[in-house]
N, C-alpha and C positions, 0 to 999 in steps of 0.2 A: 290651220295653225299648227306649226309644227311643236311639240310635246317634248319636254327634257328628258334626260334616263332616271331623273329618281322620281315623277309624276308616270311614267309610265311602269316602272317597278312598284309603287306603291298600289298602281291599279294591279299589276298581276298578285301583288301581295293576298289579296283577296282571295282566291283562288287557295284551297286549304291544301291540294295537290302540289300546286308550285310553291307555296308556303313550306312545304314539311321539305320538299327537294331544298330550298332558298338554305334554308334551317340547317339542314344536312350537310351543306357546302359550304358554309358561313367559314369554319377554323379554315380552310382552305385558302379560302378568301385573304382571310385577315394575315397567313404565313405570307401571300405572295405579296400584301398591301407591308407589313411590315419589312420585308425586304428590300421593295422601290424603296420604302422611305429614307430606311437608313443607308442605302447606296447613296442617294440623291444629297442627303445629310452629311455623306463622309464627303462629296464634290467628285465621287467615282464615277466614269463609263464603264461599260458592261466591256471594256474590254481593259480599262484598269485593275476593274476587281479580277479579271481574266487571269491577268499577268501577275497578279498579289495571290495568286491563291492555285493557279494550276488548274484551275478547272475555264474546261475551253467555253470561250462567249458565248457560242451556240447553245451551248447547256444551261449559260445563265438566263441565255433569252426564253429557255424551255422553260424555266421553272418561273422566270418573271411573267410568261405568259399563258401559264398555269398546265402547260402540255407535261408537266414530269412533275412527279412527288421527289422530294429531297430526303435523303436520308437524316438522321438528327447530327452526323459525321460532315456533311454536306455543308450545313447550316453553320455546326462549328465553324469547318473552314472559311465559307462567305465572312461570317462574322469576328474573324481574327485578322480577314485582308481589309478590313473596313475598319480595326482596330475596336473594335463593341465586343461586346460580351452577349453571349448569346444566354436570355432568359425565357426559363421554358416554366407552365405554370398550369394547376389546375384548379378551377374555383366551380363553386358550388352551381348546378343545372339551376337556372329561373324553371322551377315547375310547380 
């Protein structure tokens, strides 16, 4: 029986090694998960926001497919060709 990705994440959850790695890559996670979303929300292709913002599709695909860090300069830009306002925010560790 073949197994979803979040029954199988949840088994490796287990695991306190790949937990602290999971942990550790989460805001990462969530910069490239927030960016599909609101591309997908503005009605953009990666090669829309391409042309609205100057930065070449390849690059967009890097950072949507988590191969490059974005500068916060970067993020601006994405997020002014999408017409959003880019909110940047720090809240309290659950520890």
């Amino acid at each position: 029986m073949m197994r979803n990705f979040q029954e199988t994440l949840s088994e490796q959850l287990n695991d306190a090694d790949f937990k602290k790695e999971y942990d550790r890559l989460q805001p990462e996670f969530a910069i490239i998960q927030a960016m599909l979303d609101a591309r997908k929300a503005s009605g953009l292709t990666q090669k829309d926001l391409a042309k609205r913002t100057g930065i070449a599709q390849a690059d967009i695909s890097k950072l949507e497919n988590g191969n490059a860090n974005p500068s916060l300069r970067t993020l601006q830009r994405l997020a002014d060709g999408m017409g959003m306002k880019l909110k940047l925010e720090f809240v309290p560790a659950n520890r």
